[in-house]
C-alpha positions in Angstrom: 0.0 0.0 0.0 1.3 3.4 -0.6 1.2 6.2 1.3 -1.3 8.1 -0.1 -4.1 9.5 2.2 -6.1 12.2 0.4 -9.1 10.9 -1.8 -12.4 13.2 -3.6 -14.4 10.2 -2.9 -13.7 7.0 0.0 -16.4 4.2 -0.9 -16.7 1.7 2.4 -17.8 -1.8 1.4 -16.5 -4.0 -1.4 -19.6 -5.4 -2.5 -22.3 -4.8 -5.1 -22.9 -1.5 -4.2 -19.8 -0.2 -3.7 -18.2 -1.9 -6.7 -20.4 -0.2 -8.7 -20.5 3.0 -6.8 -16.6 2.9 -7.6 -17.0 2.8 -11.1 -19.3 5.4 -11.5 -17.4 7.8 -9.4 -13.8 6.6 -11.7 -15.5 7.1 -14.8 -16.3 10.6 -13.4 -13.0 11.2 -13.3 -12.9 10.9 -9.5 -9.8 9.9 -7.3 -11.6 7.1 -5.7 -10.6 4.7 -3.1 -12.7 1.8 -2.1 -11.9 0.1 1.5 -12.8 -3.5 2.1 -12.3 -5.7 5.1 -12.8 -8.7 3.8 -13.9 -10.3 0.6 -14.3 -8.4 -2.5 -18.0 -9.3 -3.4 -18.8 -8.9 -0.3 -21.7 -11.8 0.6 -22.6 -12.6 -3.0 -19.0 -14.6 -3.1 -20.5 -17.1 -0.9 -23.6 -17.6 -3.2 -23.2 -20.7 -5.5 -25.7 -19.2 -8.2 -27.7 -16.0 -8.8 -30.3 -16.3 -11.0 -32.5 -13.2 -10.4 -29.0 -10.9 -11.4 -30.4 -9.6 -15.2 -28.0 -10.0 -18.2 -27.2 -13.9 -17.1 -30.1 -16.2 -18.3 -28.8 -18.9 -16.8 -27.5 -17.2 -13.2 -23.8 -16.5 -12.4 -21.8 -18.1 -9.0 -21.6 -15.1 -6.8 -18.0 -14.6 -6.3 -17.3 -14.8 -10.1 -20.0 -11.6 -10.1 -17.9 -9.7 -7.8 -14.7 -10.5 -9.7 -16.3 -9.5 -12.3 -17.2 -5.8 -10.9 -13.8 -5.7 -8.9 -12.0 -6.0 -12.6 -14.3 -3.5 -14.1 -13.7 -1.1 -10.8 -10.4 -1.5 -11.2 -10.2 -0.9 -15.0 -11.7 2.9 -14.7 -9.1 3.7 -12.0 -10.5 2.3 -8.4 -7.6 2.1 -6.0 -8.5 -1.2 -3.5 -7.4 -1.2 -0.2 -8.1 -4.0 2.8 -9.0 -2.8 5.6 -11.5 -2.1 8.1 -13.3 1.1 8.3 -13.6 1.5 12.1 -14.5 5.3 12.2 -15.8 8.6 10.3 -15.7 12.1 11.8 -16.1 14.9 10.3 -13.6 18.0 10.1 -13.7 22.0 9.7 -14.1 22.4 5.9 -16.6 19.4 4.8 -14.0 16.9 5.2 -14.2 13.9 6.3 -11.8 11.4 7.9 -12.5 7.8 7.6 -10.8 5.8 10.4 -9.3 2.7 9.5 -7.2 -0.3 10.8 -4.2 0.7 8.2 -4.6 4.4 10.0 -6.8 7.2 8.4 -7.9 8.2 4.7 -9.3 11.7 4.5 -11.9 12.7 1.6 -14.5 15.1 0.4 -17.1 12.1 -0.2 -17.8 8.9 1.7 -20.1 6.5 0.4 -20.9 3.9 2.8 -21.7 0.5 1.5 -20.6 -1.7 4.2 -22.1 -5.3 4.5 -24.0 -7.2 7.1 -22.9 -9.8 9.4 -25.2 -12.9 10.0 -27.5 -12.8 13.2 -27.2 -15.3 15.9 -29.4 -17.6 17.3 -28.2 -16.3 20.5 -28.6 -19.7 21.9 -26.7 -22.0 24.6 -24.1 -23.9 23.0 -24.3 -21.3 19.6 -21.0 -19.6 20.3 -19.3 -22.9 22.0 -19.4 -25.2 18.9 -19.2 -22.1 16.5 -16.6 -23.6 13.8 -17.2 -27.3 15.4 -20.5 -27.9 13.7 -22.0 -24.5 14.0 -21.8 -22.3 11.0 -23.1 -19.4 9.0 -22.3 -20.1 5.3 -23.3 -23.5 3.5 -21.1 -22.6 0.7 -17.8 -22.6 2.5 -18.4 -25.4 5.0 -20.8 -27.3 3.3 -18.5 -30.3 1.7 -17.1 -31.2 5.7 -20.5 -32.4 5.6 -20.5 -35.7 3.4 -23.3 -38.0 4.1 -24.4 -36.4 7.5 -27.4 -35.2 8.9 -27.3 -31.4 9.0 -29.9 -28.6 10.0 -31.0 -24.9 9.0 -32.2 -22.8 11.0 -34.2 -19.8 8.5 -37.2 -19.6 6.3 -36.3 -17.1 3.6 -34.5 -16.9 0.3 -30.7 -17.8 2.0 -32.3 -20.0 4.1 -33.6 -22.2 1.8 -31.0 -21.5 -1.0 -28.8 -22.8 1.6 -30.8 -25.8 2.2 -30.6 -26.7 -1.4 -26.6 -26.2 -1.9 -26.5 -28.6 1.3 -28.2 -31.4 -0.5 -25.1 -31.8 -2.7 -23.2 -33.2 0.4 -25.0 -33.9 3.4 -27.5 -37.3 3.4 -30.5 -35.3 5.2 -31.3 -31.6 5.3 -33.6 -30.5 8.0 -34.9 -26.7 7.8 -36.6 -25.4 11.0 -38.3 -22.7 10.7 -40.3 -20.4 13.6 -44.0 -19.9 11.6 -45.8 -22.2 9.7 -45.1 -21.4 6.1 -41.6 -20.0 4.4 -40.8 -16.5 3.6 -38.8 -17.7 0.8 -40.1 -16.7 -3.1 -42.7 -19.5 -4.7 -39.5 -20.9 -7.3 -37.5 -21.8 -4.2 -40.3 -23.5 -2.3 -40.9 -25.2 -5.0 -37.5 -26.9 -5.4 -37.1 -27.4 -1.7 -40.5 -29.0 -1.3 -39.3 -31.1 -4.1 -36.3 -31.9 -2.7 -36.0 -35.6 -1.3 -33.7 -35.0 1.0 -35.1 -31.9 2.7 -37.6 -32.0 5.6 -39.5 -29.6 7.3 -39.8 -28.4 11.2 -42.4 -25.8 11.5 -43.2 -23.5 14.4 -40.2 -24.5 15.8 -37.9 -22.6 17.8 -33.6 -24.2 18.5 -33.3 -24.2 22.8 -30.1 -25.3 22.8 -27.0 -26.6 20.9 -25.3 -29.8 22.2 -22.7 -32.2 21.6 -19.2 -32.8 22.9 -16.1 -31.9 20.4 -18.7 -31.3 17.8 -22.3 -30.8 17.5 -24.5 -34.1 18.0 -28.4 -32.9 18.7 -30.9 -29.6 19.0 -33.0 -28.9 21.6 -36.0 -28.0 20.1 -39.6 -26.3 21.4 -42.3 -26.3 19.5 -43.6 -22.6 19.7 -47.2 -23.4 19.3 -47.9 -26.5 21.5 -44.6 -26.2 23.8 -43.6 -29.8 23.1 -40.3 -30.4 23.6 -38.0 -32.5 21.1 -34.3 -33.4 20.5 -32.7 -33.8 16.7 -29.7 -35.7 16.6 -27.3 -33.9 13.5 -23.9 -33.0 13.3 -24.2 -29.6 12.3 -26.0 -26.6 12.2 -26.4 -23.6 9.5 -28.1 -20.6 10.8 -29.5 -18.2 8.5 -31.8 -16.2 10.0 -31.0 -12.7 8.3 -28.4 -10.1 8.7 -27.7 -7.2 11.0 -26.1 -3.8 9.6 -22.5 -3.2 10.2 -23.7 0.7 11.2 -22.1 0.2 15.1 -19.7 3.0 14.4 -21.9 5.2 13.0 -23.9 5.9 15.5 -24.8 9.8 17.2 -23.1 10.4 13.5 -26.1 9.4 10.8 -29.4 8.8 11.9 -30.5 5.2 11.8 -33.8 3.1 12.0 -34.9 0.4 14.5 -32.7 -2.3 12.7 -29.6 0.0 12.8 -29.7 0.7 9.2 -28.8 3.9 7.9 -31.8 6.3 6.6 -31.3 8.2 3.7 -33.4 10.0 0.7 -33.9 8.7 -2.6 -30.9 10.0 -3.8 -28.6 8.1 -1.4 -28.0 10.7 1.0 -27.7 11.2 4.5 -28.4 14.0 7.0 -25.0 14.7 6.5 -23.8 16.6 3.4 -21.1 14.6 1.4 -21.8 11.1 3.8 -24.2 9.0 1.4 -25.4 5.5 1.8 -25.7 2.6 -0.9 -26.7 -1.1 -0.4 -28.0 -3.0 2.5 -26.7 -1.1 5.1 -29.2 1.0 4.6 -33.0 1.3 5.4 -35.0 0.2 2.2 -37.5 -2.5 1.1 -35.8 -4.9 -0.5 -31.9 -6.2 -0.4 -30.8 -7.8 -3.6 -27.9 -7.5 -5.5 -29.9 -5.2 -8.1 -30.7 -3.0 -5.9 -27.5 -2.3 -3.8 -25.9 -2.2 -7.2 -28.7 0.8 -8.3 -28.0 2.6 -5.1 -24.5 2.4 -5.6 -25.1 4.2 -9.1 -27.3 7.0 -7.8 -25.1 7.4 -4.4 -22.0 8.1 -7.1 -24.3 10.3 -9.2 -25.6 12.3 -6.0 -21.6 12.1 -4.8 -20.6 13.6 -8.0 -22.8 16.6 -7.7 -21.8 17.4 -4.2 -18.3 17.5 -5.1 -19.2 19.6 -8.6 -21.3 22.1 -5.9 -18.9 22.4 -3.2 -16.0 23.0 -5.8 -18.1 26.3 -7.0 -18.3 27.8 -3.6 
């Protein structure tokens, strides 16, 4: 990494949204710098297929998306760098210092596109046997799980997507699920219900995560009648949603209930030159289309600032 420090726009978050973001704001012309933490891609590298992502009729693995838009970023002038972004204050002049594990970037522009992080169960025995049977991506563990008995916890779209991808390995797929009907679109009940190897656990709620060097059984309630029941499996995938990275941000930006960020239609904040792209912030729907829309219209509205500020 070199030593420069000075950007017109920092974009936080090295997925959808902020790949794209980045190369509006290069094509601009902009001096851009895009920070990432972890993987570029962001969570779409651990999806096996999209299918819903237009231009691909028949769907694109995740993570070759993402190198995909990293290449493209890159190609117009985005400069990468991984870190973590672990602070953003403001200065005298509109500018804005982003706070980071490789020390601090200053800017004009920030465009935060930052990811989720997967909720807990929250559960005994959850954090214990995290990386010992517990674990909260089928894609990248799924294959240590040849010929066993396995269980999801989640009724939506990575719930179930999840619950199909584990099918390739694991002997028996068991998807519990706290109502009485998946939140998951119609196509993917379709295939799950489908699915031989899948079964279902409805209104049912995980107690308790047990075993000894790895996971053996659930303890399981069943949240309409309160009947009690144990499943013997050796491992557990929990996809019950996501929870906005937006910890540091706050008494900064305003946020919702969930801790996601609020902005306009336009991508930005309260804030002038601090806009918001992707699922960190609060919107209807999360899908890779959209966080890669929002990432267009937060570089458009970014753009503008600058333009404005630069004619005062």
């Amino acid at each position: 990494m070199d030593d420069k420090r000075n950007y017109q726009v920092i974009i936080i978050g090295g997925g959808p949204a902020g790949l794209t973001a980045g190369i509006y704001t290069a094509r601009s012309g902009l001096d851009t710098l895009l920070l990432e933490r972890e993987m570029i891609g962001g969570q779409i590298a651990n999806v096996e297929k999209l299918e819903n992502y237009p231009g691909f009729p028949e769907g694109i693995g995740g993570f070759e998306l993402g190198q995909l838009m990293q290449q493209q970023a890159e190609k117009y002038g985005v400069k990468i760098v991984f870190t973590e972004a672990i602070g953003l204050e403001l200065t005298n002049g509109n500018r804005k210092v982003v706070k980071t594990s490789e020390g601090d970037f200053e800017t004009k522009a920030v465009i935060l596109t930052g990811a989720a992080k997967r909720r807990k169960l929250g559960v005994p025995g959850e954090a214990e046997f995290a990386g010992r049977g517990v674990s909260y991506c089928a894609t990248c563990d799924g294959p240590l799980f040849r010929d066993q008995a396995v269980a999801i916890a989640g009724g939506g779209n990575s719930a179930i997507t999840e619950a199909l991808h584990l099918t390739h390995f694991a002997s028996k797929v068991t998807v519990i699920h706290r109502r009485d009907q998946l939140r998951a679109t119609a196509l993917l009940q379709e295939r799950a219900f489908a699915e031989p190897k899948i079964n279902f656990l409805w209104d049912t709620g995980i107690e308790k995560v047990e075993g000894e060097d790895f996971v053996k059984r659930l303890q399981l309630k069943n949240l309409k009648t309160g009947a009690k029941s144990a499943l013997e499996i050796t491992g557990l995938f929990v996809s019950i949603g996501f929870e906005p990275d937006t910890a540091y941000l706050k008494g900064l930006l305003a946020l919702d209930n969930e801790g996601h960020i609020i902005t306009n239609s336009e991508m930005e904040t309260a804030v002038p030159g601090i806009f918001v792209a992707g699922d960190t912030r609060s919107k209807l729907a999360r899908q890779v289309v959209t966080a890669a829309g929002d990432g267009a219209t937060a570089a458009i509205s970014a753009e503008r600032y600058l333009t404005e500020q630069a004619g005062k």
